[in-house]
C-alpha positions as CSV (number, residue, x, y, z in Angstrom):
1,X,64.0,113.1,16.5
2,X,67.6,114.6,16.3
3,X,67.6,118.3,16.2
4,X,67.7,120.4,12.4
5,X,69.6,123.2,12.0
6,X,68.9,126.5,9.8
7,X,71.2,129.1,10.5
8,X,70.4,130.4,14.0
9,X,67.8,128.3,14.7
10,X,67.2,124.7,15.9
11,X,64.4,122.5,16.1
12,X,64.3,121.1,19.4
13,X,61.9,117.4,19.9
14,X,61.7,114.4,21.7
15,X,59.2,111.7,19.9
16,X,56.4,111.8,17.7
17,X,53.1,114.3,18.1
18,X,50.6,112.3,20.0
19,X,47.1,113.5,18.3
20,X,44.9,110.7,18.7
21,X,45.8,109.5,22.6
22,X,44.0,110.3,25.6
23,X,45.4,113.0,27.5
24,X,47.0,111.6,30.9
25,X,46.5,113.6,34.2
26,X,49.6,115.9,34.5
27,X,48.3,117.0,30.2
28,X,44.7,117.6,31.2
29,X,45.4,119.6,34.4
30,X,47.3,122.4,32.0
31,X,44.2,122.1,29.1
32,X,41.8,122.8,32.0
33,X,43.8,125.6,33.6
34,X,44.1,126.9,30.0
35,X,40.4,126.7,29.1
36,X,39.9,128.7,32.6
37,X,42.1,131.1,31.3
38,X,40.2,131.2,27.9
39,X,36.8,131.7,29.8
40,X,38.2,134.3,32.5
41,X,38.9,136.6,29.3
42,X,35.9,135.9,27.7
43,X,37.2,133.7,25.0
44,X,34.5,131.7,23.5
45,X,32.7,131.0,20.0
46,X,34.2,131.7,16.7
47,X,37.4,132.1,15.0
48,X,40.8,132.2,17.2
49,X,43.8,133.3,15.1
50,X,46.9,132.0,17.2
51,X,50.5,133.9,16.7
52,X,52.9,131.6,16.5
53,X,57.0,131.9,15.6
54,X,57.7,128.4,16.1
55,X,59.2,128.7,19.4
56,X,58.2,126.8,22.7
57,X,55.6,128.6,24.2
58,X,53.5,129.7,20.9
59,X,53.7,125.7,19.8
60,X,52.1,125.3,23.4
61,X,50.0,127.8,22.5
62,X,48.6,126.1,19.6
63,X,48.4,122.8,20.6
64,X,46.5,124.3,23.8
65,X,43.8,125.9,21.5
66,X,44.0,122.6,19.3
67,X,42.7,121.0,22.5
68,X,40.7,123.0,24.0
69,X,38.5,124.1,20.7
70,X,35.5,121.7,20.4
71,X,34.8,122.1,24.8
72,X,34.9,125.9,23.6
73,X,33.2,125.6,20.4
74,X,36.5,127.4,18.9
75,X,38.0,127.1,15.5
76,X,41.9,128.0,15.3
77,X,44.1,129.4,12.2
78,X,47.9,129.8,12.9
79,X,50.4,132.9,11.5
80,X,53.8,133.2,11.2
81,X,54.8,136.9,10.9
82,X,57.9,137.2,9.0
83,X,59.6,140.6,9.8
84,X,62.3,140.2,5.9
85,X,65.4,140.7,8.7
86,X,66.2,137.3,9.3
87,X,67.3,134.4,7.1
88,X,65.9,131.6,10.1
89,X,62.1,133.1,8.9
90,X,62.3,130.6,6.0
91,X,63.0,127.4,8.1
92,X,60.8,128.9,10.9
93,X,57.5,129.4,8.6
94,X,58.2,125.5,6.6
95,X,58.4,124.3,10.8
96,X,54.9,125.9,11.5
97,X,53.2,125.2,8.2
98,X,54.2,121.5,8.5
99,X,53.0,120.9,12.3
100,X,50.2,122.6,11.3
101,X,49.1,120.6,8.8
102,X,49.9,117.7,10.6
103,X,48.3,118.9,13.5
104,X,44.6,119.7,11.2
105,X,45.5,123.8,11.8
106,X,45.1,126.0,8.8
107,X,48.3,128.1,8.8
108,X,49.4,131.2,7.0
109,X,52.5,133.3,6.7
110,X,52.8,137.0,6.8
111,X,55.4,138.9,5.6
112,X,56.1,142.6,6.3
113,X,56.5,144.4,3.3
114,X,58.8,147.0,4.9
115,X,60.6,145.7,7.8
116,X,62.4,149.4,8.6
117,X,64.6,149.7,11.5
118,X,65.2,146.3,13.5
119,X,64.1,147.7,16.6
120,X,62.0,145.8,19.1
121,X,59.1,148.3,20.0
122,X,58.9,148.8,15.8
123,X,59.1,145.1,15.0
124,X,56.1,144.5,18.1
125,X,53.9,147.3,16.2
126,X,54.4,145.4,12.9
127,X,53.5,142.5,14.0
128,X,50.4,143.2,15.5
129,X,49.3,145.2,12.5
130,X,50.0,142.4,10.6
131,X,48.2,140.3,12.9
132,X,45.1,142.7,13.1
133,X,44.8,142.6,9.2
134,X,44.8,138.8,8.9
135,X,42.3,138.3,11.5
136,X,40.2,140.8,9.3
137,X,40.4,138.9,6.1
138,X,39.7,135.7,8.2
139,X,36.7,137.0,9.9
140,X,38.4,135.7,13.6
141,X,37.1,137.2,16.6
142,X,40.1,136.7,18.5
143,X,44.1,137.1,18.5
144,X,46.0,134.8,20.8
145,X,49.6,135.5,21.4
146,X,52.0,133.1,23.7
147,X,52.9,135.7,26.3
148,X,53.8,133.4,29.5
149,X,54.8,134.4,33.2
150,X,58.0,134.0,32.2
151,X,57.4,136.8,29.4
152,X,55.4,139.0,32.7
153,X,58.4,138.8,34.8
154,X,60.4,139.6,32.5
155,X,58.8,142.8,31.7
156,X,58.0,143.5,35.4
157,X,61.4,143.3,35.9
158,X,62.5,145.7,33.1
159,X,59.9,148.3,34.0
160,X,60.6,148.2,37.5
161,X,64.5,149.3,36.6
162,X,63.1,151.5,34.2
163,X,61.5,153.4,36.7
164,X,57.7,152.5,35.6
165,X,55.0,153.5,37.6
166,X,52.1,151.1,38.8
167,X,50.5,151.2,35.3
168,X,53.7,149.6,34.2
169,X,54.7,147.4,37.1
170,X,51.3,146.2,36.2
171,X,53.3,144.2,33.3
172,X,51.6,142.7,29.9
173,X,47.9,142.8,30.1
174,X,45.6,139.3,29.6
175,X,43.4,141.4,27.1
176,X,43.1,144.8,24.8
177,X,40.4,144.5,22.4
178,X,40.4,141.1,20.8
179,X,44.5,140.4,21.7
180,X,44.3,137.6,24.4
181,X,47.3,136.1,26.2
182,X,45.6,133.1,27.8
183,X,49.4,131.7,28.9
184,X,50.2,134.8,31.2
185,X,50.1,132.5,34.4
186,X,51.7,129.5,32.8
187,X,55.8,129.2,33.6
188,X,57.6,128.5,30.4
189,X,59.1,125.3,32.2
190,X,55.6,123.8,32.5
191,X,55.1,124.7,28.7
192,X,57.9,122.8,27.9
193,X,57.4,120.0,30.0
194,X,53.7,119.8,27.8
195,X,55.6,120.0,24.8
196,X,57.6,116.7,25.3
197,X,55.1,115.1,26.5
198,X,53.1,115.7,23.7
199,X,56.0,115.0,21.9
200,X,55.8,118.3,20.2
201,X,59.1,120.1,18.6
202,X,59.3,123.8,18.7
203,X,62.5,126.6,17.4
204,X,65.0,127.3,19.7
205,X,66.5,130.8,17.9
206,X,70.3,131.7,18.9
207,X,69.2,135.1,19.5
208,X,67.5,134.6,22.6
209,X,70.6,134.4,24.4
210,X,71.9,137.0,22.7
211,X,72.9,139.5,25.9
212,X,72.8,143.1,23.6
213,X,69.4,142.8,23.9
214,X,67.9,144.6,27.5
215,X,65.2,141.4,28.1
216,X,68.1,138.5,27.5
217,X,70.1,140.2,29.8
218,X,67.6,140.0,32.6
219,X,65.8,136.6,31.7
220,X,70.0,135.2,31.5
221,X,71.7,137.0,34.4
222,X,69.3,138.8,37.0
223,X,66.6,135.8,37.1
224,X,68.9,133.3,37.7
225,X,70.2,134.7,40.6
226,X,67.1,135.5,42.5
227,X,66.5,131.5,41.6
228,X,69.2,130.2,42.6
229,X,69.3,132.3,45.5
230,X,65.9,131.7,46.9
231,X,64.6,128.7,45.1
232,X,62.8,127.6,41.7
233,X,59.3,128.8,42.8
234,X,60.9,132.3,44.1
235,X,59.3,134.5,40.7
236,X,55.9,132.4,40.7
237,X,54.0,134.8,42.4
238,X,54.7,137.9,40.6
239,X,52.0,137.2,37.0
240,X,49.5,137.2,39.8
241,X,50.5,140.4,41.9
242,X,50.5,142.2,38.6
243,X,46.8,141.1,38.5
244,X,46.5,142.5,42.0
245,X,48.1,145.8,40.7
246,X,46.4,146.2,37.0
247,X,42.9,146.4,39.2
248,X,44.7,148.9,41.6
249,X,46.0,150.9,38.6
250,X,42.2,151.0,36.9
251,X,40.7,152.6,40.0
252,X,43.6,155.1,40.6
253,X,42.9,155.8,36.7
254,X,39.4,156.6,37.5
255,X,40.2,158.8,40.4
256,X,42.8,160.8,38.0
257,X,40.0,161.5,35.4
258,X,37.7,162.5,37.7
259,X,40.4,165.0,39.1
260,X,41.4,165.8,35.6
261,X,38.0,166.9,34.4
262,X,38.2,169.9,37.1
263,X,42.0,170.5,36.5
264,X,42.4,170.5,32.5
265,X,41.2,172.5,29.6
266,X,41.3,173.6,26.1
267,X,43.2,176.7,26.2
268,X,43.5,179.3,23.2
269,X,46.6,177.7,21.6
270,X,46.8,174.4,23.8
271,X,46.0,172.3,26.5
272,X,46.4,174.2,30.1
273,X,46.7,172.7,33.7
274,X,44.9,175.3,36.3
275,X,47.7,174.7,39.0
276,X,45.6,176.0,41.6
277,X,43.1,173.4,41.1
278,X,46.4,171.2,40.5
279,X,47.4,172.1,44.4
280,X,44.2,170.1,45.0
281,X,44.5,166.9,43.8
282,X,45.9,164.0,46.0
283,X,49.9,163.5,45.2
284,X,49.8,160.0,44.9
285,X,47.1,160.7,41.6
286,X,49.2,163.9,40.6
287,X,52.1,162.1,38.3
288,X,48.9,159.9,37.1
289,X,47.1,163.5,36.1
290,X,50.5,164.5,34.2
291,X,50.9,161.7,32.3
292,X,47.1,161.7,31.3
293,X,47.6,165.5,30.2
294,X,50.8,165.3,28.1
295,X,48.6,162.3,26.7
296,X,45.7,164.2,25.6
297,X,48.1,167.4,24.9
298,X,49.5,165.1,21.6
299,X,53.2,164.2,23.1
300,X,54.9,162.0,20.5
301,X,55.4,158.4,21.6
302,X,55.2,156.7,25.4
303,X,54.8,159.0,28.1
304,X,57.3,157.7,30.9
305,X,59.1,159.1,33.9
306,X,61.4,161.2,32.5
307,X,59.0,163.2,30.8
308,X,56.8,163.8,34.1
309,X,59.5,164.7,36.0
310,X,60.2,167.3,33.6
311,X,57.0,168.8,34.3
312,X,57.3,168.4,38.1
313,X,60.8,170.7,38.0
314,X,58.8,173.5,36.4
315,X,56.2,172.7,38.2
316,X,58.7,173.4,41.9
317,X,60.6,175.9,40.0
318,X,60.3,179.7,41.9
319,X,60.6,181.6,38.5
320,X,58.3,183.6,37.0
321,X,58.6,181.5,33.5
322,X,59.8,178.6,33.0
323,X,59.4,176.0,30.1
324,X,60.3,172.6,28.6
325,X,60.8,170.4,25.2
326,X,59.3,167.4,25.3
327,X,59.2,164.7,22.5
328,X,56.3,167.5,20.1
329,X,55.4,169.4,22.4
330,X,56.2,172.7,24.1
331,X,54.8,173.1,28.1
332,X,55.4,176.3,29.5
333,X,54.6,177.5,33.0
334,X,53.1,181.1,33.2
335,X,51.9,182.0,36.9
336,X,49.0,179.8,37.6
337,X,48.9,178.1,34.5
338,X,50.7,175.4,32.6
339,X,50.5,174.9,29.2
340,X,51.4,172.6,26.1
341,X,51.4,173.7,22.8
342,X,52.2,171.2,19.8
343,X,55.5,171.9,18.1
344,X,55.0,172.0,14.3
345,X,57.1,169.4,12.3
346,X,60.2,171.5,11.0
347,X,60.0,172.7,14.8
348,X,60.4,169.4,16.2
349,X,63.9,167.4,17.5
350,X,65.3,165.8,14.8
């Protein structure tokens, strides 16, 4: 089938969707792995709602769940989240509602009703609402999304220049709640291989090369190098040393709120750190108790780095008094206690 164009976007295919046939070896290998996935994280019984955009690895996604449904006793919906930024949506949305009608998949398209700034981390949040409220309405127990190990290196990768601690290094977890991400250990090459075997199409979208964006430049420029340098299965092992590393980080999270529960308290206008019981506390848990605290002291937004190191300078600082402005919040460091008060609105950065 020759590839259709709609703006930004092309539809990428090799043959007709194979529905009926019996699955050959190579086919049945990746269904198996991916009903071991599905069973590792407790997938099993009821509705699945599956995201999918149109592109390569959510059209494996579907197709996987398609298959793997009756051994799981699994019914699957599909959804299309259209953000109103981008003109592609339209041919994106008729793409998935017509292979999922030919594929038996009830399908449904959700637009956001206001898109606000097109920024990544916004957009993400959207969508999941979106996603959330649909599998309400629909009664599904579970939300699949086509995160691969391609998508986990990526962000391992990103995080680790970003200057992420463990809990990020830790990369895009395989569950929260009823989100599942079944594909985590599946290379997008070995998606795509299924694809044209099945004889599946999916969306290729322009933007994804498009280098303005952080993850493009990494996926496009720093990848490739470490592949070409060291060979095609150099990355492979990273989705499961952020396994290794997500159990590591629960445990050290455990230690921190034990520690925390003898180091914190409600103070009379805030949350307060006893920094001689702080002196106590192992350093490698110490950034880990921060972080918790400017948590549970109401900071606006992600806690990262930046924000604990700003705490750690006080923190070193020989002054009687010292203070900093972080993203709501106020944490001033009076003798032997450190303490964050919430900024009202009209005092807050602009």
């Amino acid at each position: 089938m020759p590839a259709r164009r709609g703006h930004n976007v092309a539809l990428v295919s090799s043959s007709q969707p194979k529905y009926g046939e019996t699955l050959p070896r190579d086919q049945f290998s990746l269904v198996k792995e991916f009903e071991n996935s599905l069973a590792n994280l407790g997938v099993a019984g009821g509705c699945v709602l599956a995201a999918v955009s149109g592109g390569g690895d959510s059209m494996a996604l579907l197709e996987l769940l398609r298959l793997s449904g009756r051994s799981k006793e699994l019914s699957v919906e599909a959804a299309y989240v259209d953000h109103a930024l981008r003109p592609e949506a339209v041919v994106e949305a008729a793409f998935v509602a017509a292979t999922c009608r030919a594929a038996g998949v009830h399908s449904h398209c959700v637009r956001v009703a206001d898109p606000g700034a097109d920024d990544e981390e916004h957009l993400r949040d959207q969508r999941y609402a979106a996603l959330e409220r649909l599998a309400n309405e629909r009664d599904c127990r579970w939300i699949a999304t086509a995160h691969s190990a391609d998508d986990q290196i990526e962000t391992m990768m990103f995080r680790l220049l970003r200057g992420s601690g463990l809990r990020g290094l830790a990369g895009i977890p395989p569950k929260r709640g009823r989100l599942v991400r079944p594909l985590l250990g599946v290379p997008r090459r070995h998606l795509r291989a299924f694809l044209r075997a099945r004889g599946l199409g999916w969306m290729e979208d322009a933007s994804n090369a498009h280098l303005r964006y952080r993850r493009n430049l990494i996926r496009h420029r720093i990848l490739p190098v470490i592949v070409a340098e060291l060979g095609e299965g150099a990355l492979d092992r990273l989705p499961a040393t952020a396994e290794i590393w997500r159990r590591e980080d629960e445990l050290l999270e455990e230690e921190a709120a034990r520690h925390e529960a003898f180091v914190c308290c409600n103070g009379d206008s805030g949350r307060e750190i006893d920094l001689v019981a702080l002196a106590g506390v192992p350093p490698a848990l110490r950034g880990r108790l921060l972080r918790r605290w400017l948590e549970g002291a109401g900071l606006d937004g992600q806690t990262d780095l930046r924000h604990v190191e700003a705490l750690e300078r006080i923190l070193d600082s020989t002054a009687g008094r010292e203070s900093v402005d972080l993203p709501g919040l106020t944490v001033v460091r009076d003798g032997a206690t450190l303490e964050a008060v919430v900024r009202r609105p009209d005092e807050r950065e602009s």
